[in-house]
Every structure is written in C-alpha cells, then in structure tokens.
MIFIMAR-791924 format. One record per residue (C-alpha): y, x, z; residue number from 1. Coordinates in nm, 2 decimals, decimal comma. Each point is the difference from the previous one (the first is absolute). Example, Ala and Ser with C-alpha at 12.3 -4.5 7.8 and 13.67 -1.06 7.14 Angstrom:
# MIFIMAR-791924
y;x;z;nr
-0,45;1,23;0,78;1
0,34;0,14;-0,07;2
//
This chain:
# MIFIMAR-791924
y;x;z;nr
-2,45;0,29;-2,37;1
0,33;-0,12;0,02;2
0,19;0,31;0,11;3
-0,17;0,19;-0,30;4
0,11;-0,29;-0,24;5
0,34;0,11;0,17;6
-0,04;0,38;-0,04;7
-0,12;-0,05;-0,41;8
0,30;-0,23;-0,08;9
0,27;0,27;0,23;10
-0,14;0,29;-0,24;11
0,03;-0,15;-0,35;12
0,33;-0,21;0,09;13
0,34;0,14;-0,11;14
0,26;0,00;0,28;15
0,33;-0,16;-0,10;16
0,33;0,18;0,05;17
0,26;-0,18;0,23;18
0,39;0,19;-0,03;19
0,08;-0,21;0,31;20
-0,30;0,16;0,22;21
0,17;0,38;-0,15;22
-0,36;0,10;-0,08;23
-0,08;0,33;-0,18;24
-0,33;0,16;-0,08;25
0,07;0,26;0,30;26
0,07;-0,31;0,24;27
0,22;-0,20;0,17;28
0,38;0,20;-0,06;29
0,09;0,11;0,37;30
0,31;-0,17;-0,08;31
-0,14;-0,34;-0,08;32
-0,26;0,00;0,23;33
0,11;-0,24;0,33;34
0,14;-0,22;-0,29;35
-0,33;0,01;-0,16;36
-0,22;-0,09;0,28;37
0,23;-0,24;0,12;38
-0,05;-0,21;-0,35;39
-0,36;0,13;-0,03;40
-0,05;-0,18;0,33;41
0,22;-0,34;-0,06;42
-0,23;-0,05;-0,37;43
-0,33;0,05;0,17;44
0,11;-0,20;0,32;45
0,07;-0,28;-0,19;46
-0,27;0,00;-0,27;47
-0,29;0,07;0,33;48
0,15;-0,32;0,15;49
-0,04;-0,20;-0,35;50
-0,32;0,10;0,01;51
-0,12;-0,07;0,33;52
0,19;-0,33;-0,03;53
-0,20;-0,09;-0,28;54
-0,29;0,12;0,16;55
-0,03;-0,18;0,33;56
0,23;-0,34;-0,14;57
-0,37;-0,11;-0,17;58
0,08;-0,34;0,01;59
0,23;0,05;-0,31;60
-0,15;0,33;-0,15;61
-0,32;0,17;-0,04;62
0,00;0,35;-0,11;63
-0,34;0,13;-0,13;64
-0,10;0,35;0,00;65
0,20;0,10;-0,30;66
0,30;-0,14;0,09;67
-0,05;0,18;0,34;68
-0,07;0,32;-0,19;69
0,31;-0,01;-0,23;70
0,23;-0,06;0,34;71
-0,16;0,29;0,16;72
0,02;0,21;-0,27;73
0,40;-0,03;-0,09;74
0,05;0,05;0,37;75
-0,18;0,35;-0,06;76
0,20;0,04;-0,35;77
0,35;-0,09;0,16;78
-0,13;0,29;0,26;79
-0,09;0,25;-0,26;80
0,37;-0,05;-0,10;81
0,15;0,03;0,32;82
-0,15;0,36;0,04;83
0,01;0,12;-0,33;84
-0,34;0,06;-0,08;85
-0,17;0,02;-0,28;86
-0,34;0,01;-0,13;87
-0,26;0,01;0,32;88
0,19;0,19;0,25;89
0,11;-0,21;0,29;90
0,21;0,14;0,30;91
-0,12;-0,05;0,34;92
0,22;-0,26;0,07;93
-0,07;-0,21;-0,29;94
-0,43;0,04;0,07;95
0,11;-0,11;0,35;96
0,19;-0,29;-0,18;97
-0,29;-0,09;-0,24;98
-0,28;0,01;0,27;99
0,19;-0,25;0,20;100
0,10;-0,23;-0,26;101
-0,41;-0,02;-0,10;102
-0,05;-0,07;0,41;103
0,23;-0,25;0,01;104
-0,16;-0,18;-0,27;105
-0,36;0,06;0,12;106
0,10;-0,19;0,32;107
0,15;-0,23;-0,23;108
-0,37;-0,08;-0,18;109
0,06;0,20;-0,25;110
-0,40;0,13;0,07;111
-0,12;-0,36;0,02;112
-0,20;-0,21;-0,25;113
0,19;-0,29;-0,15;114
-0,13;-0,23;0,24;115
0,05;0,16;0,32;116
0,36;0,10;-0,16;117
0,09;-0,38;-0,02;118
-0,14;-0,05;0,37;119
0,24;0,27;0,13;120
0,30;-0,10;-0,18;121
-0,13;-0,37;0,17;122
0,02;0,15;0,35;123
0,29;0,21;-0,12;124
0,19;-0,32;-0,04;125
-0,11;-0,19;0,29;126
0,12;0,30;0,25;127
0,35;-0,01;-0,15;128
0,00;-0,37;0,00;129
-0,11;0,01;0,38;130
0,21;0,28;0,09;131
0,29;-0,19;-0,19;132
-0,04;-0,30;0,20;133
-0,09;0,17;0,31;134
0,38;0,17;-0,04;135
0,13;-0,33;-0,14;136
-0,09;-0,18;0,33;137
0,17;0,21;0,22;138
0,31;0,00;-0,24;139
-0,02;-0,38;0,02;140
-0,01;-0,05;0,37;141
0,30;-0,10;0,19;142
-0,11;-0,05;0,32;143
0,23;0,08;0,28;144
0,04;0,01;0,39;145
0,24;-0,23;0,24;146
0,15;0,22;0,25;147
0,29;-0,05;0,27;148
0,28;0,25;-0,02;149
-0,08;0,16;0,32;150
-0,39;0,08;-0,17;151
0,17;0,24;-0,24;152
0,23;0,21;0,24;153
0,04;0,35;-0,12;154
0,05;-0,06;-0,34;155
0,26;0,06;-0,19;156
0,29;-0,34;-0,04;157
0,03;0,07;-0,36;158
-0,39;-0,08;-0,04;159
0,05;-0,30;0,21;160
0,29;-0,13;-0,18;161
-0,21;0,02;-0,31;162
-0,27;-0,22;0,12;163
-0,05;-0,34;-0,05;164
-0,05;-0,31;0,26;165
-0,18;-0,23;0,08;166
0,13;-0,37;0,05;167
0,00;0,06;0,42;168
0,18;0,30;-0,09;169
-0,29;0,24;0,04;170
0,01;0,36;-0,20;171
-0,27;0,01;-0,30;172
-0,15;0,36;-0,04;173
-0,16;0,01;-0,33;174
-0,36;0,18;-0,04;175
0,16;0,24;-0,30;176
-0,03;0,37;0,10;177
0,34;0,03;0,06;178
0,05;-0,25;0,26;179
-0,32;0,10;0,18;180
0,06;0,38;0,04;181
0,37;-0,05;0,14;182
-0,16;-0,23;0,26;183
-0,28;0,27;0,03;184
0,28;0,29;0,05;185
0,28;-0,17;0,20;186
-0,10;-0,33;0,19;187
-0,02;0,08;0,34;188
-0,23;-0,26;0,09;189
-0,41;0,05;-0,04;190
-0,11;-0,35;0,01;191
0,24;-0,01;-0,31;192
-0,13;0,25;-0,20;193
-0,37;-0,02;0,07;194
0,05;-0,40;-0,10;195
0,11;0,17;-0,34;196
-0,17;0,25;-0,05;197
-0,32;-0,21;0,05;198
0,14;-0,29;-0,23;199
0,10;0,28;-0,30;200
-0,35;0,11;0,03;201
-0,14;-0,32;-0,03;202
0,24;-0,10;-0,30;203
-0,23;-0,17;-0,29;204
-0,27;0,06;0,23;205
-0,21;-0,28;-0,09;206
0,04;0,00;-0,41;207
-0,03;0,34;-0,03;208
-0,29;0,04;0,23;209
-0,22;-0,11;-0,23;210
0,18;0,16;-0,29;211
-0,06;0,33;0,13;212
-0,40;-0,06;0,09;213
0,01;-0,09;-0,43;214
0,18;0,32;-0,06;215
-0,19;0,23;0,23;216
-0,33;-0,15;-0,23;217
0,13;0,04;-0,33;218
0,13;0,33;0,08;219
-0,40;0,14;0,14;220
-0,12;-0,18;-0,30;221
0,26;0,20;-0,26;222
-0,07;0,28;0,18;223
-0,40;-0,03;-0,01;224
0,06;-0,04;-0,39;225
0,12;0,33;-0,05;226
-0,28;0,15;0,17;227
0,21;0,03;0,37;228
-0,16;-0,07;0,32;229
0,32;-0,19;0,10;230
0,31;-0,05;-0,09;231
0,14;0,26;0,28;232
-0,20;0,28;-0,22;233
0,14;-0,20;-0,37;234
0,35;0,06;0,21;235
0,04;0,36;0,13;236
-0,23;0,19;-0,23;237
0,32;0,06;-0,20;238
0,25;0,11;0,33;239
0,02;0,32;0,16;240
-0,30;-0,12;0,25;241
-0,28;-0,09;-0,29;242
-0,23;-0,20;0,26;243
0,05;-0,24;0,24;244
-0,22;0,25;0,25;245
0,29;0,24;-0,02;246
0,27;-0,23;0,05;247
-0,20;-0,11;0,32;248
-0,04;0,33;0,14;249
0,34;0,10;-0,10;250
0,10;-0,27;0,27;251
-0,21;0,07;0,24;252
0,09;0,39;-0,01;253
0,36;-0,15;0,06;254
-0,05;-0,23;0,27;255
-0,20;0,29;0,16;256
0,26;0,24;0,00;257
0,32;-0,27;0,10;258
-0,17;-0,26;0,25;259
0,10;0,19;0,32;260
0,38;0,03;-0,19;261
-0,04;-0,35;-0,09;262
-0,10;-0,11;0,39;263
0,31;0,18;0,11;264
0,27;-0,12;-0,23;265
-0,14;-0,38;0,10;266
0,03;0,09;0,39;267
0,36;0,09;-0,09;268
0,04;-0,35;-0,19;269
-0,18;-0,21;0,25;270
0,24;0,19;0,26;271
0,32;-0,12;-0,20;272
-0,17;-0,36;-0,04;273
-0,05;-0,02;0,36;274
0,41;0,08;0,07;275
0,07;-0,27;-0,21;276
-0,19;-0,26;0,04;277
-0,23;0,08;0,34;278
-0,36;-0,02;0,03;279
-0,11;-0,18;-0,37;280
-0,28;0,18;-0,19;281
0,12;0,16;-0,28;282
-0,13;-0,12;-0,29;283
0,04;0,09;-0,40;284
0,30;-0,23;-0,03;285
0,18;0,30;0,21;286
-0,01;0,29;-0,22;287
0,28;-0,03;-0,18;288
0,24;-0,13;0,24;289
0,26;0,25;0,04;290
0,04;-0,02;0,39;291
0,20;0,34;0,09;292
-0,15;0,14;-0,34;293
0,30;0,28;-0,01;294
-0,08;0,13;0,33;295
-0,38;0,01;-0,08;296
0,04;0,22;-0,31;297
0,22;0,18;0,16;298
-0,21;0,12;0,28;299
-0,28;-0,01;-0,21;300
0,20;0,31;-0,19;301
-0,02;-0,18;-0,34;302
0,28;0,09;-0,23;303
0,13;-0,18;-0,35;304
0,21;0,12;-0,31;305
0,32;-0,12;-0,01;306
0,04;-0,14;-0,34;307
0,23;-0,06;-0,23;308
0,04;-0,30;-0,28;309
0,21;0,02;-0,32;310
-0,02;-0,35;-0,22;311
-0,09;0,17;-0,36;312
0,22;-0,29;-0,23;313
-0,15;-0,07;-0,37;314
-0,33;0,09;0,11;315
-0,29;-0,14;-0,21;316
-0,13;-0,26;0,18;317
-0,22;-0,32;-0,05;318
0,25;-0,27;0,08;319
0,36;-0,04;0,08;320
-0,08;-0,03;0,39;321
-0,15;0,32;0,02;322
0,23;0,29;0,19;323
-0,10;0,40;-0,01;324
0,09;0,28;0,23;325
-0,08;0,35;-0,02;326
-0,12;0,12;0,38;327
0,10;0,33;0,15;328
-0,06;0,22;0,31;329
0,36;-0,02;0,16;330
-0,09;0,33;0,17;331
-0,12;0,19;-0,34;332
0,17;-0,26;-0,31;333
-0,41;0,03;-0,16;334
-0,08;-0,31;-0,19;335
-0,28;-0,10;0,20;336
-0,06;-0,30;-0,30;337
0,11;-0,36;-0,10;338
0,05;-0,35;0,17;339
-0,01;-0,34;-0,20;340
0,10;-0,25;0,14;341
-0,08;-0,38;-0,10;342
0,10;-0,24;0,29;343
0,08;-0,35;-0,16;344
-0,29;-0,24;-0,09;345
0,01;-0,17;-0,32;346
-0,26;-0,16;-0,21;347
-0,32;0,20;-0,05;348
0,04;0,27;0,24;349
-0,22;0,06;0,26;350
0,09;-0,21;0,32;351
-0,04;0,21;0,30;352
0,16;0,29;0,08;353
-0,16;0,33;-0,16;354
0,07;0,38;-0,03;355
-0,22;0,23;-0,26;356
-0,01;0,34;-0,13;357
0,08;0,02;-0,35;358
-0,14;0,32;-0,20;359
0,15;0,32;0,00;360
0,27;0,10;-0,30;361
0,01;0,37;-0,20;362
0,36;0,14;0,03;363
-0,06;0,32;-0,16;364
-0,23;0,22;-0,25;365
-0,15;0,14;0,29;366
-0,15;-0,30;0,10;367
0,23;0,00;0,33;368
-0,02;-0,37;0,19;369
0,19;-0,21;0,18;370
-0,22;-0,31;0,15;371
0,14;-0,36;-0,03;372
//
C-alpha cells in the first residue's frame, strides 16, 4: 500500500529544477556530473540522517505515517533531480536507490501498526542506550597494571618514559588499546603480556556483563518484531551474505581450505616462542609479538609496497588536529588512496585508539576511484 501511495504521488508531482545540480531534460551535463553527485549525495546524506534521527530519538518525537511518508518521498524527489528525470522514467540506479530507501524504512517499522511501531522505536531506544553505556563503560575505565621495569623489557624507552608510576616507583600500563598492543608486540616477557592481555579482556567485565545479556534480548526481541527469526537474520539480510546460514558456511569453507596452512604458520610461531623464551606453551597473548618477525616474512617469501607519504596542506578536514597525506607506490608513483590522521584526544572523541575506512571519492566523469 505504501509503495503505491509512493508511485501515485512520484507520477503527478512536478520535479523542481536545481542550477546548482546542472540538470537538463537530457540528464546530468557530463561536465557537471562528479560535481552533481557529489552535492546530490551531501543533501540526501544529511536529510536520511534527520530522518532517522527523528525516527529512532522517540523519546522527543514521534513521527506517524505521514510524516514518515512526506520524508520518504522528498528523498525520492531530491533523487529524481539528481538524475534528471522526469515524468515516470527512473534510471537503474535511481530504482536501485528508491527500493533501498523503502527497505530501510520497512526495517525501520515503516510496515508495522501504530502500536507495534511505538514498541520498536521502545526497543530501538533501549539498544542504543545499552550499547551507549556498554561503550561508555569501557571509555570510563582507568584501570591499570603495576609492573617492575624489568617486566616490560623489549619495549621501546620512549613508551616507558611516557608511563606513569606508582608511589614504590612501579611502571602503570594503562588498559587503552594503545598501551596494550605495544606490550602485546614488543615485551619480551610472556607472563607480562598474558597478565595484560587477560586483564584488557576482562576490562568492565562485571558491568557490562550484564549489559550485554540486556542487549542480546532486546536485539532478538526487535528482530522477532519485524518478522526475523533473530537478530543475526534482522542483521545480514541486507550484506553481501543475506543469511546467517551462508555466512556460517562461508567460514567453514574457509577454515576447510586454510587449517593445514594455519597448523603450519603456528609450528613456525611456537618454534620462534620456544628460542625466546624456552619450553612455555604458547598461548593467544603470543601472536602478535614480533619475535624475529623480519626474518619470518622473509623466509616465508612475503613481500610489501614500499610507500610513499606526501602531507596534502589545506585539506578539508573535520578539526584543526587532523593531518592528510596522499599514499603512493614508490616503485610505480600510483595513488594507492588517502591517510587521515587524528592522534590527539580532546573532549568527545573516541578514547581508544581506532583506524576506519572512510568511503570511496569520484575524481572524474568516468566515475574513476580512488579509496580513502
């Protein structure tokens, strides 16, 4: 009912003209085009997060059905004007576009009578309250280990220097990421970094314990409401996988085909372990220690780009902190993409350390990409 309401209002409505998105009855101008897109996509970006903002934030709005209708269908409109269509002719890309929109909202309760609606957005904002505070408490924690100089051999003196003590003089590793994978990586000692490793793991532990029993509830239960046999279903159906039964044979079909690689790149590691520290198990804590890495890669035959940075100044960037290089193949000068880079903590920002893809970026009319 819905998507013909949308289909009746799309072929009656007039699509407005925009100089600034270089429209023209034929199409988007070739010359306009990466220009047009790229503010075709910052509009509907930042209208589709209004919307969904107001949508799942029910604790200060409600939208009824014809609120939800009118978002949906100026999305569609500001689409329409992107591609230059008129009348009921849609390209591909923009049925593509309009079919996923109408998905997204479906999962959102679009489908739903007014009462389970209200449920959803319920559970909707208890997940992102739990998840919040689920984050939040790990955030919060500043729980550290006491260790003696001579527990942290192998790493680096700069790190040490910038660690903090303890009133008998004892060296404070912090349980932020950072801290935990140098000790992971360098520390020559194993007692050390399985005593780390096990404490990072166990961080929040008993707070968030029960916080994530709570979420792994409300998730089944907003999953069940949507007509989803669980939440794992509610979850992939819209990734490459679709179900969770592919996704699970997907990894067995992997493990399958790399278990005896797998059994004889840990031989080599337990070998190395054994070298350096003599007959102690090796355990998880070891994998990323880089005992005689260079040497293994290298008889493993592994090779690596050697790459090249350039600091890009003026970039457009989303605070003063932020730096930007362009990265190269020494060997062949192709950009291979982009590298931002946001090192100093300040109010707001996310506490641990973190890298992310960002999406890729057109650079020419023929759609041509360089990845970020």
């Amino acid at each position: 009912m819905f998507k013909s309401y949308i289909e009746q209002e799309v072929a009656v409505a007039a699509i407005p003209t925009d100089p600034i998105l270089c429209v023209s009855e034929a199409g988007i101008s070739s010359g306009g085009c990466a220009q047009s897109k790229a503010e075709a996509e910052r509009r509907i970006d930042a209208h589709l997060d209004m919307c969904r903002y107001a949508f799942r934030t029910w604790k200060y709005v409600m939208l009824d059905l014809a609120m939800m209708k009118f978002c949906l269908l100026s999305l569609i409109m500001n689409v329409f004007a992107v591609h230059g269509i008129r009348g009921d002719w849609m390209s591909t890309e923009a049925k593509q576009f309009v079919q996923i929109l109408v998905r997204d909202f479906e999962r959102n309760g679009l489908n739903l009578t007014a009462s389970k609606r209200e449920e959803l957005m319920r559970l909707r904002a208890q997940i992102d309250e739990l998840s919040f505070r689920y984050i939040q408490n790990l955030n919060d924690d500043s729980t550290f280990l006491l260790f003696n100089e001579a527990d942290l051999a192998g790493l680096p003196p700069e790190f040490l220097k910038g660690l903090g003590k303890s009133e008998n003089g004892q060296l404070k590793i912090p349980l932020r990421s950072n801290h935990v994978t140098a000790v992971l990586e360098f520390c020559k000692v194993g007692t050390t970094r399985r005593m780390v490793l096990r404490a990072y793991g166990n961080q929040s532990g008993e707070v968030n314990l029960s916080i994530l029993e709570s979420l792994v509830q409300q998730r089944h239960k907003y999953a069940r409401l949507l007509g989803y046999s669980c939440y794992a279903e509610y979850a992939v159906v819209v990734r490459m996988a679709k179900t969770p039964k592919m996704v699970f044979d997907f990894l067995k079909g992997i493990s399958t085909c790399l278990t005896d690689l797998a059994m004889k790149e840990l031989d080599i590691l337990k070998d190395l372990k054994k070298k350096e520290e003599g007959e102690f198990p090796f355990g998880i804590e070891d994998l990323l220690y880089s005992v005689d890495v260079e040497s293994y890669w290298k008889d493993s035959g592994k090779t690596f780009p050697v790459l090249k940075f350039e600091e890009i100044a003026g970039a457009d960037v989303w605070h003063c902190d932020v730096r930007v290089f362009s990265v190269f193949d020494l060997s062949s000068s192709e950009l291979l993409g982009y590298c931002y880079l946001d090192l100093f903590s300040r109010e707001g920002k996310y506490g641990h350390s973190c890298m992310m893809a960002l999406p890729e970026q057109c650079i020419n009319n023929q759609w041509s990409t360089t990845g970020f």
